[in-house]
N, C-alpha and C positions, 0 to 999 in steps of 0.2 A: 477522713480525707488524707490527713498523714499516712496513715497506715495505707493508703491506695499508693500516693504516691512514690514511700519509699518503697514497697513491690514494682511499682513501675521504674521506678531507678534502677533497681535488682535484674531486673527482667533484660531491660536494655543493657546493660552490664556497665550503666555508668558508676557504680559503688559498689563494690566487692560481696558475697552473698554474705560470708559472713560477719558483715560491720552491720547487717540489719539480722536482731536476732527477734523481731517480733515476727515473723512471717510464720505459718503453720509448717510442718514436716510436709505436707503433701504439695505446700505451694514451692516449697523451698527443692523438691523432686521436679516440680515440673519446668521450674525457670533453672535447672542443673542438666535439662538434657544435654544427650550426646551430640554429636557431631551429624553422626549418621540421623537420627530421629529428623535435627533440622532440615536436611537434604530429602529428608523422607516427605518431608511436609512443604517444600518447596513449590512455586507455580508452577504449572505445565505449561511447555511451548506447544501452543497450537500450533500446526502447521497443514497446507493443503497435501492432499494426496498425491500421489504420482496419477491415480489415474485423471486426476481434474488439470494437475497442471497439463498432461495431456492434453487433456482436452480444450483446454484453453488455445494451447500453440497450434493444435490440428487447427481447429475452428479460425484462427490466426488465420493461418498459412493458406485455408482453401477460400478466406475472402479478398486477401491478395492475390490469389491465383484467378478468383472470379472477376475482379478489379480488371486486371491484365490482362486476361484474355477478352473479356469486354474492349476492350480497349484495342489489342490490337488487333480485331475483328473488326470493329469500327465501319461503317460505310461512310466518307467524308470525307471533308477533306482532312490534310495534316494537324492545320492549325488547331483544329476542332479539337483533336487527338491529342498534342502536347498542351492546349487547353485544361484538360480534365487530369492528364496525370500531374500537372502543376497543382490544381485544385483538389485530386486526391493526396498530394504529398505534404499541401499546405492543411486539409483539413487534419490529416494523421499528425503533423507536430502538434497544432493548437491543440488537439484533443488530449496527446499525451501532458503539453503544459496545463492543460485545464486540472484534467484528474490530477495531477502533482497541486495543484494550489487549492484544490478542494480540500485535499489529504491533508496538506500541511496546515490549513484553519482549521481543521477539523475542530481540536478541543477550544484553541484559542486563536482569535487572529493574530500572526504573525509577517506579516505582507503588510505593505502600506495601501489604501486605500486605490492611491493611480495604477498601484501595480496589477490589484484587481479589475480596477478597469480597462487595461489593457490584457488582459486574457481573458475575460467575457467578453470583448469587443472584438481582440483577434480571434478567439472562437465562430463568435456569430458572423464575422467577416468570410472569413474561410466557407465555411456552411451557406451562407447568402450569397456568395460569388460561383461557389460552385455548382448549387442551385439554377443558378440564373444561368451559368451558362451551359447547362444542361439542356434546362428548360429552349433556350435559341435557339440550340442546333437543329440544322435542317435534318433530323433524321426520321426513320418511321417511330412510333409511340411504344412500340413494342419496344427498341432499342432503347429507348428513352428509360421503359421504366424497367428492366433488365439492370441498366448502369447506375440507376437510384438504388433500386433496391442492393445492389452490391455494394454502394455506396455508403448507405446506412446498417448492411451488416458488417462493411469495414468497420466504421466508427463505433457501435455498440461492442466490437471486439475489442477492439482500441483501448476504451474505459475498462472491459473483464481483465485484458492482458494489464492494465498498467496496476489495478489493483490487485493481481495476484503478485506482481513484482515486486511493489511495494510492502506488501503484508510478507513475503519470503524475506525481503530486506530486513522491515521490523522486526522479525522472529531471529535473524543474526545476528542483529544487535543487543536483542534483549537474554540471549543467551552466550555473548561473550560478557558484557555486565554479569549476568548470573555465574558464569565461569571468573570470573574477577573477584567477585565476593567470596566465591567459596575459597578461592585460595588464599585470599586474603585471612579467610578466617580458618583456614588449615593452618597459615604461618603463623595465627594469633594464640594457635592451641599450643603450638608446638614454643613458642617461646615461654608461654608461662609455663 
C-alpha cells in the first residue's frame, strides 16, 4: 500500500521522482513522460458538425416561417391572430427556460425546488393557454391543425436548438479550461 501510494504521489507530481527510489525503471518512464505524450492523451472535444448545426437552424428557421405564415394567413379576426403569436412567443421562452433548467440539473440539482416549480408550471401554462386558445377559435379544422402541428414543430425545435447551443457552449468552456492547463503546465516545465 505504501509502495501504491508513494507512485501515486510520484505520478501526480506531489514529491519529486526522485525522493521515491523504490518505483521500477519502467514506472518511473511512464510517470516522466513528455509534455507532448500528455496532450497526446488528452480528452477529445466532441463537437456537432457543421452539417447538424445546419440543420438544426434550417429546421429552426422554416418552423418560424411556418408559425408566421400560419398566422398571417389566418382567416379571423385580429384578436384571434395577436392571440396565438403571444402564445407562440410565450411558449418559445418557457421552452427555451425549461431545456436551460433540465440542463443545469442534469448531474445535480442546482435550482431551488419553487424555481422548478415555476418553469414546469410556466411551461405547462404557455402550452395549456395556447392549446385552448387554438382549440376556440372559430376557425375551419383544417386551420386548426395546420397551426398545431406548426406549433409543436416549433417547440420540439426549440428543445434540439437550445441543446445544440448549450452543448457548443459546454465544449468552449471545457476547451479554454483545457487551454488553461496546458499552459499552465508549459509555464510549470519551463520554470523548473
Amino acid at each position: 500500500m505504501k509502495r501504491y501510494l508513494a507512485a501515486l504521489a510520484v505520478r501526480l507530481g506531489t514529491i519529486p521522482e526522485p525522493a521515491f527510489a523504490g518505483i521500477t525503471q519502467d514506472r518511473a518512464h511512464r510517470n516522466s513522460r513528455s509534455h507532448d505524450d500528455n496532450m497526446a492523451n488528452a480528452p477529445v472535444i466532441r463537437r456537432d458538425t457543421g452539417a447538424w448545426r445546419l440543420q438544426v437552424w434550417v429546421s429552426f428557421a422554416i418552423s418560424v416561417m411556418l408559425c408566421g405564415s400560419g398566422l398571417a394567413w389566418l382567416p379571423g379576426a385580429d384578436l384571434d391572430r395577436a392571440f396565438m403569436v403571444m402564445g407562440y412567443v410565450f411558449c418559445l421562452s418557457t421552452a427555451f427556460a425549461l431545456a436551460k433548467f433540465i440542463r443545469d440539473n442534469q448531474d445535480r440539482q442546482v435550482d431551488t425546488p419553487m424555481w422548478r416549480l415555476v418553469v414546469w408550471s410556466g411551461f405547462a401554462l404557455a402550452m395549456g393557454l395556447t392549446g385552448w386558445g387554438l382549440w376556440r377559435m372559430e376557425i375551419q379544422p383544417v386551420w386548426k391543425a395546420y397551426l398545431g402541428v406548426c406549433w409543436l414543430y416549433l417547440i420540439s425545435n426549440v428543445f434540439t436548438l437550445a441543446k445544440m447551443l448549450r452543448d457548443a457552449h459546454e465544449a468552449d468552456l471545457f476547451e479554454a479550461r483545457l487551454q488553461g492547463r496546458r499552459e499552465a503546465m508549459a509555464a510549470s516545465a519551463e520554470a523548473q
